[in-house]
N, CA, C and O of each residue as an XYZ file, in Angstrom:
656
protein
N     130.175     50.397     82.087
C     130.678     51.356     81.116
C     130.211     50.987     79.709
O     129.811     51.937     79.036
N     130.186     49.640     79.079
C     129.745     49.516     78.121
C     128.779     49.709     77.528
O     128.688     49.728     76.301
N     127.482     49.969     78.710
C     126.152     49.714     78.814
C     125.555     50.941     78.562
O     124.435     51.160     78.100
N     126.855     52.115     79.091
C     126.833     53.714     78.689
C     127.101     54.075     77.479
O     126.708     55.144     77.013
N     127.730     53.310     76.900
C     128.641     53.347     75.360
C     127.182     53.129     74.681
O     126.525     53.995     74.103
N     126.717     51.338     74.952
C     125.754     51.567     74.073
C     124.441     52.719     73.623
O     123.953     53.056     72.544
N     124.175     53.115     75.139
C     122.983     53.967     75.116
C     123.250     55.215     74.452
O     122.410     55.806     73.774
N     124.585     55.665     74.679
C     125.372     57.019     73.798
C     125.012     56.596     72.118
O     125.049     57.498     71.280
N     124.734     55.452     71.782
C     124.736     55.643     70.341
C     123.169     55.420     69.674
O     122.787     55.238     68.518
N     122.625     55.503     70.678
C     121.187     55.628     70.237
C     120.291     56.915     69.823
O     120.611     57.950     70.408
N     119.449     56.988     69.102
C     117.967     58.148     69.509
C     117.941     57.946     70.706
O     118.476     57.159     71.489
N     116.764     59.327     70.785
C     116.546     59.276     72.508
C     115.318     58.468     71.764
O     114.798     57.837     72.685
N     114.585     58.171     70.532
C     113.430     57.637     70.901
C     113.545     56.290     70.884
O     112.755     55.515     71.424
N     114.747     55.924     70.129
C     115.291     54.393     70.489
C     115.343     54.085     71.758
O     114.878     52.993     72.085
N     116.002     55.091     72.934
C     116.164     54.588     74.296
C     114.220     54.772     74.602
O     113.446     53.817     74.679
N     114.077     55.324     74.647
C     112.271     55.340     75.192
C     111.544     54.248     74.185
O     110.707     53.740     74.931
N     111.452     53.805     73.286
C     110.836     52.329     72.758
C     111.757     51.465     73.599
O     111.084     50.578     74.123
N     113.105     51.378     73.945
C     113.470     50.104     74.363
C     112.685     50.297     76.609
O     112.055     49.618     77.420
N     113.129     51.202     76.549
C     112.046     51.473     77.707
C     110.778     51.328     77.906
O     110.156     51.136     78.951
N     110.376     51.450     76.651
C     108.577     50.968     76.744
C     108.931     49.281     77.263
O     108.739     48.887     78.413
N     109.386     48.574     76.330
C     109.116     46.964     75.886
C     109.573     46.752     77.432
O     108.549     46.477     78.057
N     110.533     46.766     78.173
C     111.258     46.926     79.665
C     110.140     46.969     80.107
O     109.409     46.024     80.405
N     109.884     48.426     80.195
C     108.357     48.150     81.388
C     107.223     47.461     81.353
O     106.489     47.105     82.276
N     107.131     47.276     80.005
C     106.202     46.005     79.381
C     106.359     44.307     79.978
O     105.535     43.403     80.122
N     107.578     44.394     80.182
C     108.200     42.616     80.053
C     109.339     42.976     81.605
O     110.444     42.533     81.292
N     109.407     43.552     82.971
C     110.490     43.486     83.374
C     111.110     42.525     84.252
O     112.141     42.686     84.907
N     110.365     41.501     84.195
C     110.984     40.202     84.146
C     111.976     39.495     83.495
O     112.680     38.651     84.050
N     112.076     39.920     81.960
C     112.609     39.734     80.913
C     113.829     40.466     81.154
O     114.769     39.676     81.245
N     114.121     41.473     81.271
C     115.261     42.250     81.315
C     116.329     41.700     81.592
O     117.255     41.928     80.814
N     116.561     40.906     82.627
C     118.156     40.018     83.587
C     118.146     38.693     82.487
O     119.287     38.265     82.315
N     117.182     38.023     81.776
C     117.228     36.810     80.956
C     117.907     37.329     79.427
O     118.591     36.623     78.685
N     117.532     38.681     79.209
C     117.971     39.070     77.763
C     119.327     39.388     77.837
O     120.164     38.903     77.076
N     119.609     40.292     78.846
C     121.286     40.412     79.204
C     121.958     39.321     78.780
O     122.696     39.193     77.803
N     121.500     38.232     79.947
C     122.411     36.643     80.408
C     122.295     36.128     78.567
O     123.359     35.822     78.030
N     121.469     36.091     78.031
C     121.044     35.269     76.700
C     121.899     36.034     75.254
O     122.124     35.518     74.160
N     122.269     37.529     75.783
C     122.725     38.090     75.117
C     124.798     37.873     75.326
O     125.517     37.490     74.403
N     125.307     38.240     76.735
C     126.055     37.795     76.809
C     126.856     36.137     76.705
O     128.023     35.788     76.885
N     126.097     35.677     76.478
C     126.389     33.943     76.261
C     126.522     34.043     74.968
O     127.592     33.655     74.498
N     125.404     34.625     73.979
C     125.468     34.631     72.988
C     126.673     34.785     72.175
O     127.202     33.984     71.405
N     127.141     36.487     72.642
C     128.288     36.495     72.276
C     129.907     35.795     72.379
O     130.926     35.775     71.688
N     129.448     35.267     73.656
C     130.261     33.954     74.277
C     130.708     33.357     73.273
O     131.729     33.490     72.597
N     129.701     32.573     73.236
C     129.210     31.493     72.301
C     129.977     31.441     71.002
O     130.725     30.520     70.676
N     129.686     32.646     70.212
C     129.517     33.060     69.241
C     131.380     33.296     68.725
O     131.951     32.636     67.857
N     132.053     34.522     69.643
C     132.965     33.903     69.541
C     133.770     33.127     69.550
O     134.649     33.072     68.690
N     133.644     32.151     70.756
C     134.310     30.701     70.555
C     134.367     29.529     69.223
O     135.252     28.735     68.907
N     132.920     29.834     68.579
C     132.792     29.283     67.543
C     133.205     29.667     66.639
O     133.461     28.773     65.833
N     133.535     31.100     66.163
C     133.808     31.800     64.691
C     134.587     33.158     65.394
O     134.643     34.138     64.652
N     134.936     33.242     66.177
C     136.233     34.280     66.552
C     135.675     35.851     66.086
O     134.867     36.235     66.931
N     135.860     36.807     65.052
C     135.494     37.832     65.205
C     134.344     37.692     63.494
O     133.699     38.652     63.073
N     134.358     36.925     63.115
C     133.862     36.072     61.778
C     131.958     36.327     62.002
O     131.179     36.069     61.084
N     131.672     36.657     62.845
C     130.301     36.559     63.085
C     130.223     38.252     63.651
O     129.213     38.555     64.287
N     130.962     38.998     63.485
C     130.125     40.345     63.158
C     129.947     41.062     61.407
O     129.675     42.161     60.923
N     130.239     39.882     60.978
C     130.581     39.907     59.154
C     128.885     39.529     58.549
O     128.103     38.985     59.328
N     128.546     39.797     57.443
C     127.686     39.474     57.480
C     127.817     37.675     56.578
O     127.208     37.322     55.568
N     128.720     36.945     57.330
C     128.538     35.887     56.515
C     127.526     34.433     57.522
O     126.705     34.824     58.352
N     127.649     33.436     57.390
C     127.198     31.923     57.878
C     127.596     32.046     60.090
O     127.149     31.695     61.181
N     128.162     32.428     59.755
C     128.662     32.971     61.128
C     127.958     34.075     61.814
O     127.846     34.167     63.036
N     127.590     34.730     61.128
C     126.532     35.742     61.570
C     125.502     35.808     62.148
O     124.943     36.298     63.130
N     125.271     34.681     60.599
C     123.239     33.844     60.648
C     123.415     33.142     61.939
O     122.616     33.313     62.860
N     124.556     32.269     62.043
C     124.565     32.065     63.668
C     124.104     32.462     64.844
O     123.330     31.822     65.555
N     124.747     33.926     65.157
C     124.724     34.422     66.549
C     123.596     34.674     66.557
O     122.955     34.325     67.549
N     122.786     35.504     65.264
C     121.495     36.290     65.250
C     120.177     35.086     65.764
O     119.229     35.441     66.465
N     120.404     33.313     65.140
C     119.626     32.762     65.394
C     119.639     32.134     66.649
O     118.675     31.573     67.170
N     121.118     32.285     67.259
C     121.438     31.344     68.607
C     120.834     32.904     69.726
O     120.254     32.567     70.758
N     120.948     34.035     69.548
C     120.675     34.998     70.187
C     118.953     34.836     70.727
O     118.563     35.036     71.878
N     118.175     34.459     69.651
C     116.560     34.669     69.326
C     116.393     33.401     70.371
O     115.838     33.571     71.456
N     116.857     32.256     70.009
C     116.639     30.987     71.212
C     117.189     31.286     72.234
O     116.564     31.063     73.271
N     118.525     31.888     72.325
C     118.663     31.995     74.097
C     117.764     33.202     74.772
O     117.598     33.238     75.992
N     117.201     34.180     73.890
C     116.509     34.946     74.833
C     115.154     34.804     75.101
O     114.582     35.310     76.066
N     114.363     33.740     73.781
C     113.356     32.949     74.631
C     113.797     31.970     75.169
O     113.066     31.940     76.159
N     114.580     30.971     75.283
C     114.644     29.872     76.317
C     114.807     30.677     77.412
O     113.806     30.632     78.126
N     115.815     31.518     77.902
C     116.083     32.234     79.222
C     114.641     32.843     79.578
O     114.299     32.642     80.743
N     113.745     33.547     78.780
C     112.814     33.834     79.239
C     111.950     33.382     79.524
O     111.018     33.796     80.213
N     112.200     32.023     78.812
C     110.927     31.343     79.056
C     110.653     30.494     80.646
O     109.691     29.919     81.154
N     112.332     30.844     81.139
C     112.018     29.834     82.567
C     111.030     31.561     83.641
O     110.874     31.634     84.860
N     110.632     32.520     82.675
C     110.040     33.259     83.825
C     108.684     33.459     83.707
O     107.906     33.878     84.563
N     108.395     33.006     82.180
C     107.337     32.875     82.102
C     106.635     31.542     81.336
O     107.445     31.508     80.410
N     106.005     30.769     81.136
C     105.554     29.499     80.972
C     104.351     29.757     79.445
O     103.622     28.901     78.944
N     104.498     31.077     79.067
C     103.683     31.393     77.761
C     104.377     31.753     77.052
O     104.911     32.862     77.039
N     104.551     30.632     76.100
C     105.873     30.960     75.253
C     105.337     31.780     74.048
O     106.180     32.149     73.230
N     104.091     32.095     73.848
C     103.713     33.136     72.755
C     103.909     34.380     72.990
O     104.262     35.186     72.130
N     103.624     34.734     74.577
C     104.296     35.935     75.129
C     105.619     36.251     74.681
O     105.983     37.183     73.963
N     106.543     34.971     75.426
C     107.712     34.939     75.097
C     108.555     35.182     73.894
O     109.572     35.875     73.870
N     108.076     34.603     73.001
C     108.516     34.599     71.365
C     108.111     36.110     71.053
O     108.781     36.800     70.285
N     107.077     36.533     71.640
C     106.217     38.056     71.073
C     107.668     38.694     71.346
O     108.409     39.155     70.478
N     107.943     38.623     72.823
C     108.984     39.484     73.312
C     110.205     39.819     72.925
O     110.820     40.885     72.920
N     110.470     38.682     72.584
C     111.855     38.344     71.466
C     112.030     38.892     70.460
O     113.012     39.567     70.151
N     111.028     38.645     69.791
C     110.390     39.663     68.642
C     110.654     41.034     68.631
O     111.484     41.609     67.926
N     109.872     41.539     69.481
C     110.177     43.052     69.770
C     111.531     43.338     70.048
O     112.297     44.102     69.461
N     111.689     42.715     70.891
C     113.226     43.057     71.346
C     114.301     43.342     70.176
O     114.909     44.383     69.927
N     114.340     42.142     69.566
C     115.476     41.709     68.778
C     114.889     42.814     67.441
O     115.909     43.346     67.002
N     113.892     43.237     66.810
C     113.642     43.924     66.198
C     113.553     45.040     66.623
O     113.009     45.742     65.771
N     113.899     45.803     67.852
C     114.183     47.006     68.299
C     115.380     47.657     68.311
O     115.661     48.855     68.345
N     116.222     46.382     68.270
C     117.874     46.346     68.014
C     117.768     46.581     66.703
O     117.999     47.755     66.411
N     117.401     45.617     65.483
C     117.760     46.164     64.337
C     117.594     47.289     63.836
O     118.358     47.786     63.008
N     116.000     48.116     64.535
C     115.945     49.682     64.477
C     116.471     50.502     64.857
O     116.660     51.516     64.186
N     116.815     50.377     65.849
C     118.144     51.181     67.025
C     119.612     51.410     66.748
O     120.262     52.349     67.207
N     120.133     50.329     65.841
C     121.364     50.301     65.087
C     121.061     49.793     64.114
O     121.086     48.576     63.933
N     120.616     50.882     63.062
C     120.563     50.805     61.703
C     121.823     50.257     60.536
O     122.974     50.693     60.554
N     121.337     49.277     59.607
C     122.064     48.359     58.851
C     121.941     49.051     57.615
O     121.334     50.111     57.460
N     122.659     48.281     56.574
C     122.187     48.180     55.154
C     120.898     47.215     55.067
O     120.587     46.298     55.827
N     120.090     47.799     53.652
C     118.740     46.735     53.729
C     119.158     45.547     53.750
O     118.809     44.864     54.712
N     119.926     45.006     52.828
C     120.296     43.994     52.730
C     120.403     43.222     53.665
O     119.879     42.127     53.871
N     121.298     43.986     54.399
C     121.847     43.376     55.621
C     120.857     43.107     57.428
O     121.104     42.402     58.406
N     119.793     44.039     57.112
C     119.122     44.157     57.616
C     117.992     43.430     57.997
O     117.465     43.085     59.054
N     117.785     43.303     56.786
C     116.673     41.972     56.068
C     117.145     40.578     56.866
O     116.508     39.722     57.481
N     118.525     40.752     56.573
C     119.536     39.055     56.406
C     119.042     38.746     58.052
O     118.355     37.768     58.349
N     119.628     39.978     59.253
C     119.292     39.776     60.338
C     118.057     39.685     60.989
O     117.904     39.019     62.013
N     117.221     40.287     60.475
C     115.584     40.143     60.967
C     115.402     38.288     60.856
O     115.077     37.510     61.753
N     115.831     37.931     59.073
C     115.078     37.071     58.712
C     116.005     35.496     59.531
O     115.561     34.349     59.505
N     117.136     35.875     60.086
C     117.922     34.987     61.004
C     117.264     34.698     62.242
O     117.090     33.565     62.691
N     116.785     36.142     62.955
C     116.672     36.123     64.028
C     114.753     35.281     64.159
O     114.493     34.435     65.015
N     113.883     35.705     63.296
C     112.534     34.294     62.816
C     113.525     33.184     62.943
O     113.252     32.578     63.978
N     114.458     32.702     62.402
C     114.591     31.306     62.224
C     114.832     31.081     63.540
O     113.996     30.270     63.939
N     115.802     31.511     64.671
C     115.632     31.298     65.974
C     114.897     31.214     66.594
O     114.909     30.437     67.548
N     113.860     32.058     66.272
C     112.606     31.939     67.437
C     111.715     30.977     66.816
O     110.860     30.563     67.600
N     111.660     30.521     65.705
C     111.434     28.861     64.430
C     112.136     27.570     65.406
O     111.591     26.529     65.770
N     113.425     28.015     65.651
C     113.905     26.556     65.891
C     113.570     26.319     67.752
O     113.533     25.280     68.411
N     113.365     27.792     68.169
C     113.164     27.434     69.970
C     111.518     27.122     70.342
O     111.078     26.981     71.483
N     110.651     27.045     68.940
C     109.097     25.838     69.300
C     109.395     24.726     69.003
O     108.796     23.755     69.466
N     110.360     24.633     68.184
C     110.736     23.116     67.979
C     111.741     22.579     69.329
O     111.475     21.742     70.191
N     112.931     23.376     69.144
C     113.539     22.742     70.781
C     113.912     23.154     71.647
O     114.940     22.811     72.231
N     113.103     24.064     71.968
C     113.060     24.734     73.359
C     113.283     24.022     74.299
O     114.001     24.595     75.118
N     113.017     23.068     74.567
C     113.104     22.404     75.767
C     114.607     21.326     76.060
O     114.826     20.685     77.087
N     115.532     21.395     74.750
C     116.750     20.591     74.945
C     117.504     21.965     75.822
O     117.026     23.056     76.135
N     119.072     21.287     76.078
C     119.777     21.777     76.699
C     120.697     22.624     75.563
O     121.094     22.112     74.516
N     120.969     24.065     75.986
C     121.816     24.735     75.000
C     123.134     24.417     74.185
O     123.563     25.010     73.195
N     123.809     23.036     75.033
C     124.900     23.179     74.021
C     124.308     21.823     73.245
O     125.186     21.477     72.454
N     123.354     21.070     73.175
C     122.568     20.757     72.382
C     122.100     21.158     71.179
O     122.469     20.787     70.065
N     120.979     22.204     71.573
C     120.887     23.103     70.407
C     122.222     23.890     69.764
O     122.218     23.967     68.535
N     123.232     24.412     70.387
C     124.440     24.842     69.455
C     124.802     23.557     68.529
O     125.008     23.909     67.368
N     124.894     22.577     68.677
C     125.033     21.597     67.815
C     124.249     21.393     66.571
O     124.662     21.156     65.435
N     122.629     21.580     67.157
C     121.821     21.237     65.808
C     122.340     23.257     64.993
O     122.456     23.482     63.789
N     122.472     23.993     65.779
C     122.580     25.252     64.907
C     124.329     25.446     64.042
O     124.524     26.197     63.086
N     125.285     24.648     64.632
C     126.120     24.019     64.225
C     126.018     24.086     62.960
O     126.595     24.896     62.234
N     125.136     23.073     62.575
C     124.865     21.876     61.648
C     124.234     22.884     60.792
O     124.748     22.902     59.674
N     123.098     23.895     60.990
C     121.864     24.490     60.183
C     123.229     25.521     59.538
O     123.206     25.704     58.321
N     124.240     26.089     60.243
C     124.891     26.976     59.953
C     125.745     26.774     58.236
O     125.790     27.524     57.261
N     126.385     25.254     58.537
C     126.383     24.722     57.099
C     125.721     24.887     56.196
O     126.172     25.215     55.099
N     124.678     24.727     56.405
C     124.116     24.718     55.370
C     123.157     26.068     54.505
O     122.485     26.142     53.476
N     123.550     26.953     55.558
C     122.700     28.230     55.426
C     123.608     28.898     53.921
O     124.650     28.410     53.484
N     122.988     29.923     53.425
C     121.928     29.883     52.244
C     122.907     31.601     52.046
O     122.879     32.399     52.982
N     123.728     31.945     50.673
C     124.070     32.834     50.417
C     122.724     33.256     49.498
O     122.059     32.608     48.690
N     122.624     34.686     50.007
C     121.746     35.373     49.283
C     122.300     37.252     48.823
O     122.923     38.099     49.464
N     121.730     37.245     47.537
C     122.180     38.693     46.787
C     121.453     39.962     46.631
O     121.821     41.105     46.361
N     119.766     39.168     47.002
C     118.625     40.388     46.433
C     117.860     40.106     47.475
O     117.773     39.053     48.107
N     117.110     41.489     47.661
C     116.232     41.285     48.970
C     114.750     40.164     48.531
O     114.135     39.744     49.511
N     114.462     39.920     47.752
C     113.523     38.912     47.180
C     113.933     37.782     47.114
O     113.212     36.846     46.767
N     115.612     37.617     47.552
C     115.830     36.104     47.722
C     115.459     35.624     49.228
O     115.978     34.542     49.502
N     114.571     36.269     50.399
C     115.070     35.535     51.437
C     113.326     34.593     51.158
O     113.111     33.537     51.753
N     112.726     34.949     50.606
C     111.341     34.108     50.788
C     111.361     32.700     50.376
O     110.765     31.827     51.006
N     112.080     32.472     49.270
C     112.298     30.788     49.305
C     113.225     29.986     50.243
O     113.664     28.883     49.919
N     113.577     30.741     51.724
C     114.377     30.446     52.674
C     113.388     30.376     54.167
O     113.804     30.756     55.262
N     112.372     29.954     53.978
C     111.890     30.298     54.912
C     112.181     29.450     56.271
O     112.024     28.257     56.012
N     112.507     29.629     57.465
C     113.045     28.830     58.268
C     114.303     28.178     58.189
O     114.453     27.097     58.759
N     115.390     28.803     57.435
C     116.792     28.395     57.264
C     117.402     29.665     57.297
O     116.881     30.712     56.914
N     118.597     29.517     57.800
C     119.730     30.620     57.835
C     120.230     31.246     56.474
O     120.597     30.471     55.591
N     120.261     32.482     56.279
C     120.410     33.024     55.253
C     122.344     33.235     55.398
O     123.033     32.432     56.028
N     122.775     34.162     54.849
C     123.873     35.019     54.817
C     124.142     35.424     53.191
O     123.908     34.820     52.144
N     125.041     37.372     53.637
C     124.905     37.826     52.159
C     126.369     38.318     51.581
O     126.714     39.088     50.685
N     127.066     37.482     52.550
C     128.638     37.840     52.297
C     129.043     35.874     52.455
O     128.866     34.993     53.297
N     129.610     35.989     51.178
C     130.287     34.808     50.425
C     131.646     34.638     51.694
O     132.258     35.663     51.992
N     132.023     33.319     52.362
C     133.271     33.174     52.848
C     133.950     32.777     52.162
O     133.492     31.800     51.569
N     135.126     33.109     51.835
C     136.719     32.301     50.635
C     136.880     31.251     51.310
O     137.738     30.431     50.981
């Protein structure tokens, strides 16, 4: 049912691009689910409803999302440039498909690079591993106000909502 919910809130040309990349990659399909639902797992256990905000919690899910859906994919395929490509698309088909503020938009694109940044570096540890080092990156990630602030961030977690 949910899966109907989502597709109800799309273009039809959103559903036919996410259908292209599918028939493109359909191997990928059962790894993005699993990588997606963990994610959110994940995501709430760590920051409760705090990470659909656009704050440090956010930059989280968006970057833990980008590594679990290449690590998951990557056990199907062994070319992780493929892989990362795929991620890519994917995760940037979502941000087109459910349209943001720029701002906000930006914040998530430029989260979801740092994930697929940190899964050539450690792709190969075990996930609640990496939640630890993203843990850690989450601290330290980076309030930003103007869309020209994310370039001196390159490979670190952004966010554009201040937490009290």
């Amino acid at each position: 049912m949910r899966l109907l919910q989502i597709f109800t809130k799309i273009s039809l040309s959103a559903f036919f691009a996410l259908f292209k990349i599918g028939f493109k990659h359909p191997l990928f399909i059962l790894p993005t689910a699993k990588a997606t639902r963990k994610c959110i797992a994940l995501s709430n256990s760590y920051f409760g409803h705090k990470h659909h905000e656009n704050g440090p919690a956010n930059a989280f899910r968006h970057a833990l999302w980008n590594f679990l859906i290449a690590k998951y994919c990557s056990k199907r395929s062994k070319n992780n440039d493929s892989v990362l490509a795929y991620t890519q698309s994917i995760t940037d088909w979502h941000e087109s498909a459910f349209p943001n503020r720029e701002l906000a938009k930006k914040m998530d694109l430029h989260n979801n690079a740092v994930g697929r940044h940190l899964f050539k570096i450690h792709g190969a540890i075990a996930v609640s591993d990496f939640v630890d080092i993203l843990l850690q990156e989450t601290k330290k990630s980076t309030y930003i106000t103007q869309i020209d602030g994310f370039t001196n961030y390159k490979n670190q977690l952004v966010h554009i909502k201040n937490e009290a």
